[in-house]
matplotlib code that plots the C-alpha trace (Angstrom):
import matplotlib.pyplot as plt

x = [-97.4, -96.1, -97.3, -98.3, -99.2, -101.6, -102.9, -105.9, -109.2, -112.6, -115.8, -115.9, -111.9, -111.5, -108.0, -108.2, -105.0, -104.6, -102.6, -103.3, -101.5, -100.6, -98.5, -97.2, -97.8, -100.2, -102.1, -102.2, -104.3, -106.1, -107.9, -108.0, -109.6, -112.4, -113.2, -113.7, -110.7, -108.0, -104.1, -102.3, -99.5, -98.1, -95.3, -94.0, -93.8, -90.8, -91.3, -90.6, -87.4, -87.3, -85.5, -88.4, -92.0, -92.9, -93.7, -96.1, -98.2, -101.0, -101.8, -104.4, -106.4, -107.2, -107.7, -110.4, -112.0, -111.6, -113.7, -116.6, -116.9, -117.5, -119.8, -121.7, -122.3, -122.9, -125.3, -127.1, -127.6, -125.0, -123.0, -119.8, -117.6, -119.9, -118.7, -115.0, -115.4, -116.4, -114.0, -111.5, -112.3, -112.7, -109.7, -106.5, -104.3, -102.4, -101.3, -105.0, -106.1, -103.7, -105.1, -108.8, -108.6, -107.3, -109.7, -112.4, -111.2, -110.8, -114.6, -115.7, -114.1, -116.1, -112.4, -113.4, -112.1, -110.4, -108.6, -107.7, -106.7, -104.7, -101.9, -100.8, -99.6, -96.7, -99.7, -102.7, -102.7, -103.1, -105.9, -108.3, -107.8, -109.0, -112.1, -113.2, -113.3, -115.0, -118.1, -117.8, -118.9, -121.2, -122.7, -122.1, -119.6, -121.2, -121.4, -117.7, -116.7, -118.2, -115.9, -113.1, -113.6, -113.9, -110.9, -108.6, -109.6, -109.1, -105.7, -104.8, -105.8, -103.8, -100.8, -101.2, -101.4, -98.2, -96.6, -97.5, -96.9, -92.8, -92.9, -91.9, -88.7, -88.1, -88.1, -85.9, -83.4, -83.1, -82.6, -79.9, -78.2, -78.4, -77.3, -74.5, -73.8, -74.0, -71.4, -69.1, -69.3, -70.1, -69.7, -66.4, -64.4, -64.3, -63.9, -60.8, -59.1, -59.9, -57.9, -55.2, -54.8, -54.3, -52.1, -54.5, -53.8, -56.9, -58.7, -59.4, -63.4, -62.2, -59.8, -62.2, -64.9, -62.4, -61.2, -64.6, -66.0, -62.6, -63.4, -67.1, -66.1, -63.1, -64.9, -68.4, -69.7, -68.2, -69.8, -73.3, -72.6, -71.9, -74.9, -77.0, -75.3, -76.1, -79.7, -79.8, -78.3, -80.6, -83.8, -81.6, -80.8, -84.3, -85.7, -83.5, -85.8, -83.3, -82.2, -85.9, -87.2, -84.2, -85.6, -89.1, -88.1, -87.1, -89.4, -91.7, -88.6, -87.3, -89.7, -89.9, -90.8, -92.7, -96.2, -96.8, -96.1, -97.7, -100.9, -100.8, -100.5, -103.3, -105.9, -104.8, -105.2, -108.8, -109.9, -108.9, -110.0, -113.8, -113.6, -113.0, -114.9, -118.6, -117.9, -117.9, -114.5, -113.6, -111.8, -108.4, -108.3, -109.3, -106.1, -104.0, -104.8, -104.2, -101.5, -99.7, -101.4, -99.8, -96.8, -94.3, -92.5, -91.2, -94.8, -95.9, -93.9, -94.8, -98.5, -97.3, -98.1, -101.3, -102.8, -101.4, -103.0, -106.6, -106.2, -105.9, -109.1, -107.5, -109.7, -108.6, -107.7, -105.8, -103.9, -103.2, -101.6, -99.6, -97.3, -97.8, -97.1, -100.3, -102.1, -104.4, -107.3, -107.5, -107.0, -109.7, -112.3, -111.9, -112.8, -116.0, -116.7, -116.0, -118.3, -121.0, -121.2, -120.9, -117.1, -117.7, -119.5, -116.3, -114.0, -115.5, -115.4, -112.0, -111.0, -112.4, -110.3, -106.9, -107.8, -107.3, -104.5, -102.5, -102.8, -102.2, -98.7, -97.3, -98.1, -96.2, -93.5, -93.3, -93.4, -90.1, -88.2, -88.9, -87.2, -83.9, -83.8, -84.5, -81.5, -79.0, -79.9, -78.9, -75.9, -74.6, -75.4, -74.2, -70.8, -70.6, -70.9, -68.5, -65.9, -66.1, -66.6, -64.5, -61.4, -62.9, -63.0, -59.8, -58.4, -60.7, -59.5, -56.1, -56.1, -57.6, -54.3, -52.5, -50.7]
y = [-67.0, -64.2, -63.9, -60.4, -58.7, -55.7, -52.6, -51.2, -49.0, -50.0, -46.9, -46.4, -45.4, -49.2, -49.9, -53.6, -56.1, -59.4, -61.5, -62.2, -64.0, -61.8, -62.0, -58.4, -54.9, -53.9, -57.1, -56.5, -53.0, -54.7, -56.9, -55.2, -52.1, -54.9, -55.4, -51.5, -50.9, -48.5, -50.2, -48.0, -50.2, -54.2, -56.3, -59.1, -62.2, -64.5, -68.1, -70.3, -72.2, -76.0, -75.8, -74.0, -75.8, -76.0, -72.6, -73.1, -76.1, -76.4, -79.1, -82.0, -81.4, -77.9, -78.5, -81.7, -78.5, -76.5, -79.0, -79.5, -75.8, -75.2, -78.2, -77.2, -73.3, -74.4, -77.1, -74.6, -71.9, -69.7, -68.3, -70.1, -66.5, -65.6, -69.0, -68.6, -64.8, -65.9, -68.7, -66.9, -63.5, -66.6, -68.7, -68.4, -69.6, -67.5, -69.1, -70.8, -66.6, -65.4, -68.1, -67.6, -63.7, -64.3, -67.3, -64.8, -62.0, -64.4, -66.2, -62.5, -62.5, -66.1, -67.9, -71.4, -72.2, -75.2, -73.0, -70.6, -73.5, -75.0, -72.5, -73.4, -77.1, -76.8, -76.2, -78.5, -81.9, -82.8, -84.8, -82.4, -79.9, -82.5, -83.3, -79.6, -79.4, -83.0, -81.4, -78.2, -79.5, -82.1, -79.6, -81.8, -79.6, -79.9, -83.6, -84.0, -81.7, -84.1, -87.0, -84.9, -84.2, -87.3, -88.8, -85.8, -86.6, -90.7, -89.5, -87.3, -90.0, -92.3, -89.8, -88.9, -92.7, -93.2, -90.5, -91.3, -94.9, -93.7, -91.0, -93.6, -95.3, -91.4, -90.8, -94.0, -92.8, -89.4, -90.8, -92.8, -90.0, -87.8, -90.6, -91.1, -87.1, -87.1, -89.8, -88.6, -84.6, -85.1, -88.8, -90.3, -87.4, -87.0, -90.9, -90.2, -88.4, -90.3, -93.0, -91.4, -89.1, -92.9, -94.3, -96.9, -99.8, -99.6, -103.0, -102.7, -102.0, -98.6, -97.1, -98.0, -96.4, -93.3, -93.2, -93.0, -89.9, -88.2, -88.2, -87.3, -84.3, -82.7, -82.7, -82.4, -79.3, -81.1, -84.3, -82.1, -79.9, -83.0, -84.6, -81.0, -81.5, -85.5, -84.8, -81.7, -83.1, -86.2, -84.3, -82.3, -85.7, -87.1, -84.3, -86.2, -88.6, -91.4, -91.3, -90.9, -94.0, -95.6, -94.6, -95.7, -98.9, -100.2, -98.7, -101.7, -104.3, -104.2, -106.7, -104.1, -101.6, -103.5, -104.2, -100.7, -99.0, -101.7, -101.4, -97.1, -97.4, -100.0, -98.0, -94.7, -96.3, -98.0, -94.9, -92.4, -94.5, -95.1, -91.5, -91.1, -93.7, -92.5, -89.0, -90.4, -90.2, -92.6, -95.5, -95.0, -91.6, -92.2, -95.0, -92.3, -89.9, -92.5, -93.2, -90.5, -90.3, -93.2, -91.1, -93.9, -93.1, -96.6, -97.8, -95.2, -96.3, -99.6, -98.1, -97.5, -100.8, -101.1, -98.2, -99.1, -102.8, -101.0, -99.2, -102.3, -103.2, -105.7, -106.0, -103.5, -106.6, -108.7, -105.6, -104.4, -108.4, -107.6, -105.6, -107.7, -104.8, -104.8, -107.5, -110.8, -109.7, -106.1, -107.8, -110.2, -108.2, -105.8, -108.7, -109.7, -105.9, -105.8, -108.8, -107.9, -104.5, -103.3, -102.1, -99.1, -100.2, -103.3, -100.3, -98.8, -101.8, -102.7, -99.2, -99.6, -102.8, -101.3, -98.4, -100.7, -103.3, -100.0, -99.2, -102.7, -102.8, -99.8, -101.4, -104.5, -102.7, -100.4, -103.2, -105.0, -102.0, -100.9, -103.9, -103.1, -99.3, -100.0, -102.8, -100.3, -97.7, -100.9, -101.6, -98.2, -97.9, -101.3, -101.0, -97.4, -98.9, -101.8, -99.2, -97.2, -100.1, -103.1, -100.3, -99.3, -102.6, -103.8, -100.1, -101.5, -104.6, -103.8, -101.3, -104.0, -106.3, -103.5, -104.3]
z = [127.7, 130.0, 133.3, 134.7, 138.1, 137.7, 139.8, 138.3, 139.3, 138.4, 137.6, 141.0, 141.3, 143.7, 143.2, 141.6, 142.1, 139.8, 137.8, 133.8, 131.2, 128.1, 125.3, 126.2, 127.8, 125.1, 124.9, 129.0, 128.5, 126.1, 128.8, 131.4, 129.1, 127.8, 131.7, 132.3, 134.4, 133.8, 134.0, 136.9, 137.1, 136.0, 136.8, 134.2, 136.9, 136.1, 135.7, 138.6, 138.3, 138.2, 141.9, 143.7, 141.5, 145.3, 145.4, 142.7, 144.7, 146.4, 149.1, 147.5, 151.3, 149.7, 146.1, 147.9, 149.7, 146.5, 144.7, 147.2, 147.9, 144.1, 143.6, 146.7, 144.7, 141.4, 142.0, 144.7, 141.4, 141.4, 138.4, 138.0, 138.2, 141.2, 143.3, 142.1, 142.9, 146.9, 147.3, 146.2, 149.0, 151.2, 150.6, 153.1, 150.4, 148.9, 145.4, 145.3, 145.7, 142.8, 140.6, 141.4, 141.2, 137.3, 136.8, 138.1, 135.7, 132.6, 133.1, 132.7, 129.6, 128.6, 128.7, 130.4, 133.9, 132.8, 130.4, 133.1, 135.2, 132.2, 132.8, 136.3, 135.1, 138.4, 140.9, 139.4, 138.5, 134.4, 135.8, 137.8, 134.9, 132.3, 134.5, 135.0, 131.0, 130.9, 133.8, 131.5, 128.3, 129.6, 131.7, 134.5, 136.4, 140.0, 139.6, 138.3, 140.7, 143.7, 142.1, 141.8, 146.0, 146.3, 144.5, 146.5, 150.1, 149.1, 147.7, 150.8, 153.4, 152.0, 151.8, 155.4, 156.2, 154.2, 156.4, 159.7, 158.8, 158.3, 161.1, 164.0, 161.8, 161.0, 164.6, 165.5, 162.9, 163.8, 167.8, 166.4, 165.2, 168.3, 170.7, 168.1, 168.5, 172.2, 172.9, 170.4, 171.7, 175.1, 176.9, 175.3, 175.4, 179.5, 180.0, 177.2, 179.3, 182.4, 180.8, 179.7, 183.1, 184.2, 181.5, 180.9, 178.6, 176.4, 174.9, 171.1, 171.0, 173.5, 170.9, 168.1, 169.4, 170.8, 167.3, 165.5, 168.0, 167.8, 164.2, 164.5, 166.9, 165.3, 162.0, 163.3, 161.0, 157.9, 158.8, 158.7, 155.5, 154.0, 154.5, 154.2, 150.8, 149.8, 150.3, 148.1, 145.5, 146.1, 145.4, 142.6, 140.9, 141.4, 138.5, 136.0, 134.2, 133.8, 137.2, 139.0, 136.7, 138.6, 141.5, 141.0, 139.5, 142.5, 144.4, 142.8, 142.8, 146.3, 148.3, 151.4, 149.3, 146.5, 148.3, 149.3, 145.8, 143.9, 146.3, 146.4, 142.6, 141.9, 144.7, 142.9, 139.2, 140.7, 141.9, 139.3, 136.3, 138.1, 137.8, 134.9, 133.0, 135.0, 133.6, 130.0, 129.2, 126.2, 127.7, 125.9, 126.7, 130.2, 130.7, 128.7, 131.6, 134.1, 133.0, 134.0, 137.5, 139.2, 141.0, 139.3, 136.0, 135.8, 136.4, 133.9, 130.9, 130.7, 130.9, 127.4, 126.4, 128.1, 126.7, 122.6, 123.5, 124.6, 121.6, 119.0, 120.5, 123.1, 126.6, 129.2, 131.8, 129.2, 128.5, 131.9, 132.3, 129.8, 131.7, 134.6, 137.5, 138.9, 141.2, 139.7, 141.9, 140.2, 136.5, 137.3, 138.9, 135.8, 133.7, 135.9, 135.5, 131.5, 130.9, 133.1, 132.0, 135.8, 135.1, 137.7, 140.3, 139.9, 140.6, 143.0, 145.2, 144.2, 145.1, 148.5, 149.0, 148.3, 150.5, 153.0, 151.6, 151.7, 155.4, 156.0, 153.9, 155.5, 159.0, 157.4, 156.3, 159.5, 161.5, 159.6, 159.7, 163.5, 165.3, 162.8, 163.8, 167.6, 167.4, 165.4, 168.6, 170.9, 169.3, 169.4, 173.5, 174.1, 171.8, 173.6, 176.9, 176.6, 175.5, 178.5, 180.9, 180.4, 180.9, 183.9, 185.0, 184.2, 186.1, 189.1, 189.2, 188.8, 191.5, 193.9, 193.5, 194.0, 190.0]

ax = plt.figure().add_subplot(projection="3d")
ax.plot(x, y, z, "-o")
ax.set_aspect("equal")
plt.show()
């Protein structure tokens, strides 16, 4: 459905500004005549391409502070439109304020917040729009929105561990890089023509290297335009379904790589479907949703199986070993939790295990690729310096027996 901006004055002649879907102009006055204001001007907002969805996101840290604002008013009595109405005159976001100043507009109207939310699928997840429905008719919306706070600050820890956990080899890379840069533009070029001022006879590892940062220097910009370009059309690529279940199947297949996706997508799955199971979501549709919550595609698909086996009446941990992607220990402890009838107080505490398995993977994988960086930094100052100073020494040495 078409998206619209809108200028418009309320009874008292205060010039209103908002955004509502409409399936055209008339349709437009139409709502905006049923909420007592009278359409000055409106704008037909294009759809975001497929290049720039970022635009269209909002940071999980602020749809976590989203969730416990709006738990914290509804559960202390206010009207749902009056608590979407403050948070969104208090919010310093500006998509999060376009969305709430329509969802505001549309409650008036008695359209349902998830339904409001339902048509922002690029900024919120399939998942927190499913819960608000589920706390909406259960009447349990404060208390869904509390697990839904929850779940999003777990989630963004663990992304913010993931990234600091890769900010040092980042770091190491990029320092590679420069000192590569430095020699090439700056260092190798004045001891080049030091040797030749002296018609020096130059050993193979010195003309190598004076090779290479000739190269590196007279082609410098195209060296960085192409690689400007190879990541572009990395992240281009990546949108392609085939190539991104590439991707993410060896994302769970290289060993390096294996523990920490296999552990981020068990805590997530743990977490997500405790969630959902103590809001009273059937368990085949709450593995259907989880299913497509595990930020792996590959991991995703073969969910497929799991979710058709749950739905033949199989157990949820015989059919999660089907697939045989995630760990024993999670399997089993479902089973413990399946025959004691405990299966979310099971998760919880599994949940709260791979919390931490994942902080200790990254540090395992951080600390095997750390030493690698810091000796491909070595290499380059060491090859670098054995260019420049076995010459010098065979000039010195030269000079001194007077050859």
């Amino acid at each position: 459905m078409p998206k619209f901006k809108f200028k418009a004055k309320d009874i008292n002649n205060k010039v209103i500004k908002g955004v509502f879907f409409a399936k055209d102009e008339n349709d437009l006055r139409a709502i905006v005549d049923n909420l007592d204001y009278y359409l000055i001007s409106y704008k037909k907002v294009a759809e975001s391409s497929q290049l720039f969805t970022f635009l269209e996101k909002i940071k999980i840290s602020e749809i976590a502070i989203f969730c416990r604002q709006l738990s914290i008013m509804v559960s202390s009595g206010l009207e749902i439109s009056t608590a979407i109405e403050i948070l969104k005159d208090t919010t310093k976001t500006p998509k999060l304020k376009e969305i709430l100043e329509t969802a505001h507009h549309e409650l008036l109207q008695g359209i349902p917040l998830s339904e409001s939310f339902k048509k922002y699928p690029k900024t919120f997840p399939v998942f927190f729009i499913n819960m608000i429905k589920i706390g909406e008719v259960s009447g349990k919306l404060p208390i869904v929105l509390n697990r839904l706070a929850d779940y999003y600050e777990k989630d963004d820890k663990i992304k913010r561990k993931v990234k600091s956990a890769f900010a040092y080899p980042i770091f190491l890379l990029g320092l590679a890089f420069v000192v590569l840069c430095i020699m090439a533009l700056y260092v190798m070029p004045i001891f080049k023509d030091v040797f030749e001022s002296l018609n020096a006879k130059l050993p193979q590892i010195t003309q190598t290297v004076i090779n290479v940062t000739d190269f590196i220097r007279e082609n410098f910009l195209t060296i960085i335009i192409t690689i400007l370009c190879l990541v572009i059309a990395f992240f281009v690529l990546r949108r392609n379904k085939s190539i991104k279940r590439g991707i993410d199947k060896l994302k769970v297949s290289v060993p390096p790589l294996k523990d920490v996706n296999l552990t981020l997508a068990t805590s997530r799955f743990a977490s997500g479907f405790c969630i959902l199971l103590s809001s009273s979501m059937p368990v085949i549709d709450s593995m259907e949703t989880m299913r497509h919550l595990l930020g792996n595609t590959y991991i995703e698909e073969q969910m497929e199986v799991t979710v058709s086996e749950v739905n033949r009446g199989q157990g949820i941990a015989k059919s999660l070993e089907t697939i045989n992607i995630f760990p024993p220990m999670l399997c089993e402890m479902i089973t413990v939790g399946e025959q004691t009838g405990n299966l979310e107080e099971v998760l919880n505490r599994v949940t709260e295990y791979y919390e931490n398995q994942v902080e200790y993977s990254m540090k395992k994988l951080t600390a095997s690729i750390e030493p690698v960086m810091i000796m491909v930094i070595g290499l380059i100052v060491v090859v670098c310096l054995l260019a420049v100073f076995i010459p010098m020494l065979e000039i010195t040495s030269s000079i001194d027996t007077g050859v």
